[in-house]
N, C-alpha and C positions, 0 to 999 in steps of 0.2 A: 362643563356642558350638562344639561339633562336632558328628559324625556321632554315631550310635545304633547298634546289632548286636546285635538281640534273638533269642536261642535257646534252647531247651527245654534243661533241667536231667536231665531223667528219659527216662523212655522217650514224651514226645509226652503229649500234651493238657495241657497244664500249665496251660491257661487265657491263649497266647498273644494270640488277637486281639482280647479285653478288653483287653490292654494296649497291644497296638500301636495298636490304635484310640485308644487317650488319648493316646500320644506321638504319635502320624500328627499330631497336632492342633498340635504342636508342630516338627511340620517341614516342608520344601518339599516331598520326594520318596520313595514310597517303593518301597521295591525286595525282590520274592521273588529270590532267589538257587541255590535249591538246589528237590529236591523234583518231586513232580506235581500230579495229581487226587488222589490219595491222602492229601492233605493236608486238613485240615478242622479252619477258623478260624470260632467263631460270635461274632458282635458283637450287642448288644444296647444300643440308640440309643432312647430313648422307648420307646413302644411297639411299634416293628419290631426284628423277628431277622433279621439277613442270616448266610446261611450259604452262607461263601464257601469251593474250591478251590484255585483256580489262579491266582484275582485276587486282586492285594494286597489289606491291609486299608486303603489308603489311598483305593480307590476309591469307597467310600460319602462321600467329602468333594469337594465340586464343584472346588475351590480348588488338590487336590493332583494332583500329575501322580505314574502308577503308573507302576513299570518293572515286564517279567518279563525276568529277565534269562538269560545263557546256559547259565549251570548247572541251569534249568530244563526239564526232558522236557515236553513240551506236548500235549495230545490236541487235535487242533484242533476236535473236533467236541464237547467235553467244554467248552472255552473259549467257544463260539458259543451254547454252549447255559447257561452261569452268566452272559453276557453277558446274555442274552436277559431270564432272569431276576430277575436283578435290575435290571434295566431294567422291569420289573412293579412294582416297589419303588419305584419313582422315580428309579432311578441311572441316568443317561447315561453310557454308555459309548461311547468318541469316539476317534480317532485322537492328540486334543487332549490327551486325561487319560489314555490308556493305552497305553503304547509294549513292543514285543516284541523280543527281540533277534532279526536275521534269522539267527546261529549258531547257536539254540538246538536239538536235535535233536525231533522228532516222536516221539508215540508213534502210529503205527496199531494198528488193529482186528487185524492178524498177533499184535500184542506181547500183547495180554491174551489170546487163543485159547491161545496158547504157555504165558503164566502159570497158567491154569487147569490146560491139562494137566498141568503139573510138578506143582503145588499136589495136585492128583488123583492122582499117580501115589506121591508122596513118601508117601500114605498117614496115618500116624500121626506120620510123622518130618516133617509141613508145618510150614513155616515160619510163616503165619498171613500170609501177603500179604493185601492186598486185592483182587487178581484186576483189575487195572488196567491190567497191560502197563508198572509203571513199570519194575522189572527189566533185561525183556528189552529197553526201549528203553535203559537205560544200557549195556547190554551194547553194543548192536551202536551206540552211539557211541564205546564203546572203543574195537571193532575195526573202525573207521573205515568204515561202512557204513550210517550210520545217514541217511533220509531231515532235511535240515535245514528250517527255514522258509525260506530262501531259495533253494533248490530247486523251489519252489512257483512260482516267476516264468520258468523253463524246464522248458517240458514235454520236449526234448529228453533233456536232463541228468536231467529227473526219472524218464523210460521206463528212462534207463542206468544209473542206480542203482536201480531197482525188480529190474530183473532179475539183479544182485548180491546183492541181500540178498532175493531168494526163493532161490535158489541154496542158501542156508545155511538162511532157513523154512522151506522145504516140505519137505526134507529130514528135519529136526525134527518135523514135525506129520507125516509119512511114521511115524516111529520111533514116537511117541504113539499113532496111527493112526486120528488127527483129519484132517478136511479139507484138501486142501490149498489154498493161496491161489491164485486169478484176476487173473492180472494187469492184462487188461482193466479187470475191475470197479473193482481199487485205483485203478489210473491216474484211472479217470472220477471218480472220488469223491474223490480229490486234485484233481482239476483243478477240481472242482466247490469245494471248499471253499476253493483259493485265491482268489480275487478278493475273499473275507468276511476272509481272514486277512491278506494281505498288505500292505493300507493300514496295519494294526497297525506294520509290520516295520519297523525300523530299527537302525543301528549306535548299537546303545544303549552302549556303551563311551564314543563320542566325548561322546554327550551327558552322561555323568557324570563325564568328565575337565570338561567346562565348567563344571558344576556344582559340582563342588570347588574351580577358579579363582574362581569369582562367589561363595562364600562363601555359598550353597545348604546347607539341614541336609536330611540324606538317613538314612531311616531302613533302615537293612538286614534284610527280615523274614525268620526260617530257616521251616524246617517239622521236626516230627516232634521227637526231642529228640536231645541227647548221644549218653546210652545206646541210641542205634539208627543211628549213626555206621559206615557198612560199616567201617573201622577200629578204634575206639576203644569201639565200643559190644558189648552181649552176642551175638557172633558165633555161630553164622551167621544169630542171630534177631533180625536189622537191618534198615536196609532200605539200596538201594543205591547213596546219595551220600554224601556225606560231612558233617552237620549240624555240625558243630564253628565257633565265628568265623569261621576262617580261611579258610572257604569262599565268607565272602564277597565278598572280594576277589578271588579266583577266579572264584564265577559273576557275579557282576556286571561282572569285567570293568574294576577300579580296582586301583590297589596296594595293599598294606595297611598303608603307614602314616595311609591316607585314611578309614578302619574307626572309631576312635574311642572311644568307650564301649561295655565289654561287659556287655549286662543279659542275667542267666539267670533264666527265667521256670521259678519252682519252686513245686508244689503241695504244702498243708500237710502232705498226707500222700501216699503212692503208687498209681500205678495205670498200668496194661499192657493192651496190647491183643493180642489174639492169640497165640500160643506164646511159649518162652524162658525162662529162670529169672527167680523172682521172689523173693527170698530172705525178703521180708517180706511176703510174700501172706497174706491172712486167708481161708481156707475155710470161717467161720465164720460166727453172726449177728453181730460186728461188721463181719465184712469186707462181707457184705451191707446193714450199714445203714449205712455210707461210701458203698458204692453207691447206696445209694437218695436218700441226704440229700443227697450229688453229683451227682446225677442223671448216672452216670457210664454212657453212652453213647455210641459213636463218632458222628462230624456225620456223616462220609461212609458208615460202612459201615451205624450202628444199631446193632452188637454190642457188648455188655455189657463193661464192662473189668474187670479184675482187679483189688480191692482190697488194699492192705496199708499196713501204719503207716509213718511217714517214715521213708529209710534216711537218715542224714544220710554211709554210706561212699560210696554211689554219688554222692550230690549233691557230697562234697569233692572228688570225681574229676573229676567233669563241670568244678565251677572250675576246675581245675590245667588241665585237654585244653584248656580252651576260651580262658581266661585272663581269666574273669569278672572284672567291676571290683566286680559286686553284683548283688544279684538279685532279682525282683519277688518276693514270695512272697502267692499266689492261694489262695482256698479256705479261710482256716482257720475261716469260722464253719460249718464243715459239721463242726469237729470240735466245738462247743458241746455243753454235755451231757453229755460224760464226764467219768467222776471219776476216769478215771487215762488216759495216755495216754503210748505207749511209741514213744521212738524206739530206730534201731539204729546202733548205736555201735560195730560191730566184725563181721564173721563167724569163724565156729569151722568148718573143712575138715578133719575127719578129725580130729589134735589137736593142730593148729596156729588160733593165730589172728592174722585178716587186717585188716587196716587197708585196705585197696583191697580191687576187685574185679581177681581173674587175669583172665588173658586167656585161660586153657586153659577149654574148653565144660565138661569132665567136672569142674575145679573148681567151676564157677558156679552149675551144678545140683547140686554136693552143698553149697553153703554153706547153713547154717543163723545166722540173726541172734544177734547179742547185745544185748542190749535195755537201755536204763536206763528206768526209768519216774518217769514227773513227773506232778505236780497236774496236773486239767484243770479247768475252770470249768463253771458252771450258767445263766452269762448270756449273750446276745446279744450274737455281734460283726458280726453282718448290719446291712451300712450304714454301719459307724461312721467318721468321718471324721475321727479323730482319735486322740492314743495315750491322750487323757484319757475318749475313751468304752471304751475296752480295759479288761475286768479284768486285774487282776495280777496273776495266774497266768495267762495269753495273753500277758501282753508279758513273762514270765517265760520261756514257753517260747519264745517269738520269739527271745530272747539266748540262749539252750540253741543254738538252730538256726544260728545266726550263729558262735557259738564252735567247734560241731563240723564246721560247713563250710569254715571260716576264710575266711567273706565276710562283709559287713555289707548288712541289707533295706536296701535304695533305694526300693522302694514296697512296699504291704501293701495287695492287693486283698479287699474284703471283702462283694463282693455281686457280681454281673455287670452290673451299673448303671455307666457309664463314671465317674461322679462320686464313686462308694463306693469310693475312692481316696485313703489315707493316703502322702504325702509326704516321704520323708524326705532324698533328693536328687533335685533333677533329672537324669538324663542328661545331656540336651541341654546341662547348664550344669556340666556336672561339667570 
């Protein structure tokens, strides 16, 4: 058996925690590595929708022990409060099942004030954050001044770094000419919220170097996708970690030859949240009945996503960055219905054509698609559990998708029901 390392293909909602939630079932441990609050995973179990942030998907399962690990920004009062909730649901959340790493850095209440004003100030040229503070917390753990969780267990240490990194806030929110920050107030409201947080806290590294000795299957969960990779992904309208595999050896804290299987969770067709070029966007009544049929709204924000046909350039990319083994492919009885249906197979930039996406911004907002178009089907792939309930023209286009990615489907989700799950390798056993 080995490990698992599931990551977004596209730019984010690809329909990751329907799958992680199938594989969590299949492993001991699972681990968020990257990412914040701004993250939004919905699982759909029976008749309940958990919709989760910051908590793995493994924590709806009594049996698994969650990590969040160090490459995670953490809001702690964002955490106390999806704890709470889904604790309504019937999850127990326990020191027992959910471990935090004590490196991980903090987002306060400063980060998202700061985020907003940028957001507000940048005008038309916004980026389309979600106003969360995740940013400006990565920022100020760059430049080493970021509150961490373990910080939370000395008030000393935590007053001496409070007053470093207002130094450099208030300053900022001075310039905006937003409020400035209390350091009183923060102190109290950190001190207040350690004692809920820091039973969480432990050297989550040592516990998953154990776990890799003990022969433990540890599923590595990403957030957002590929293509929103502060690196790799459509710059500078990313977000600000690094979503790629590799990161998760990095935030969790293992080395990566312990990483294992890369599954890239890719949606039948495309869709974006917030600003950025979208090369295959439909401003149209197709692209709005993708959206309506996907019910394609953000978990955490509610805003509408941007529709467009599958690129299969951006998806080959995201394989190569990421170094996919295979990839889930979610969503496609939401394309049922059409009688044609167009993937893109190239962009045209001026009068050159591209096989990849540049990395230059002014290239990526002038691509325009190049399209081939294929049969679609009239029948229902909602539910199907098998490649003998597929018409043949769907598992027609499945090998279209497969040839021009140069990956092969590993699973083919076709309902948000954790069972309406076509099988074609296991991870876990690959």
């Amino acid at each position: 058996m080995t490990n698992v390392v599931v990551v977004g293909s596209q730019w984010g909602d690809e329909g990751k925690g329907k799958i992680v939630d199938w594989l969590s079932e299949r492993a001991d441990v699972v681990v968020r590595f990257q990412g914040g609050h701004n993250a939004g995973h919905t699982l759909v179990i029976g008749d309940t929708v958990y919709k989760l942030s910051l908590l793995p998907s493994g924590v709806v399962r009594s049996d698994k022990l969650s990590v969040i690990g160090n490459g995670v920004v953490i809001d702690p009062w964002a955490l106390l409060e999806e704890i709470e909730r889904v604790g309504e649901q019937g999850v127990k959340i326990t020191p027992d099942n959910l471990m935090v790493a004590e490196n991980a850095a903090l987002i306060l209440p400063l980060h998202s004030s700061l985020d907003c004003a940028r957001e507000a100030a940048r005008g038309d040229g916004k980026i389309g954050t979600t106003g969360r503070g995740i940013g400006p917390a990565y920022e100020d753990r760059t430049a080493r001044r970021a509150i961490r969780v373990c910080d939370l267990a000395d008030e000393a240490v935590l007053s001496a770094k409070l007053d470093d990194l207002l130094i450099h806030h208030n300053a900022l929110l001075r310039g905006f000419g937003e409020p400035e920050i209390d350091k009183a107030g923060l102190l109290a409201a950190l001190l207040d919220v350690a004692p809920k947080i820091l039973p969480f806290a432990s050297s989550t590294w040592r516990h998953l170097e154990a776990f890799k000795r003990d022969g433990k299957r540890v599923l590595f969960e990403g957030a957002q996708g590929i293509m929103l990779d502060v690196d790799h992904g459509t710059y500078p309208f990313v977000t600000s970690s690094n979503t790629v595999a590799g990161q998760a050896a990095t935030g969790a804290g293992i080395g990566p030859h312990a990483l294992g299987y890369i599954l890239g969770i890719t949606k039948a067709y495309t869709t974006r949240v917030g600003s950025g070029p979208f090369p295959t966007e439909l401003n149209d009544a197709v692209g709005q009945l993708l959206g309506e049929k996907g019910h394609e709204f953000g978990v955490v924000t509610g805003r509408p996503r941007r529709c467009g046909w599958f690129d299969a350039v951006l998806v080959r990319q995201a394989v190569k960055v990421a170094g996919m083994d295979g990839i889930a492919l979610t969503k496609l009885d939401v394309l049922d219905g059409f009688d044609e249906i167009k993937l893109c197979t190239g962009y045209r930039i001026g009068d050159q054509d591209y096989d990849y996406m540049p990395s230059s911004s002014a290239q990526q907002v002038a691509a325009t698609p190049i399209y081939e178009t294929v049969e679609g089907w009239q029948q229902s792939t909602r539910g199907a559990r098998s490649w003998a309930e597929l018409p043949a023209t769907a598992i027609k286009y499945i090998r279209r998708i497969e040839e021009l990615i140069e990956a092969p489907v590993a699973l083919l989700s076709t309902s948000p029901e954790r069972e309406d799950t076509i099988t074609v390798r296991d991870p876990f056993a690959a």
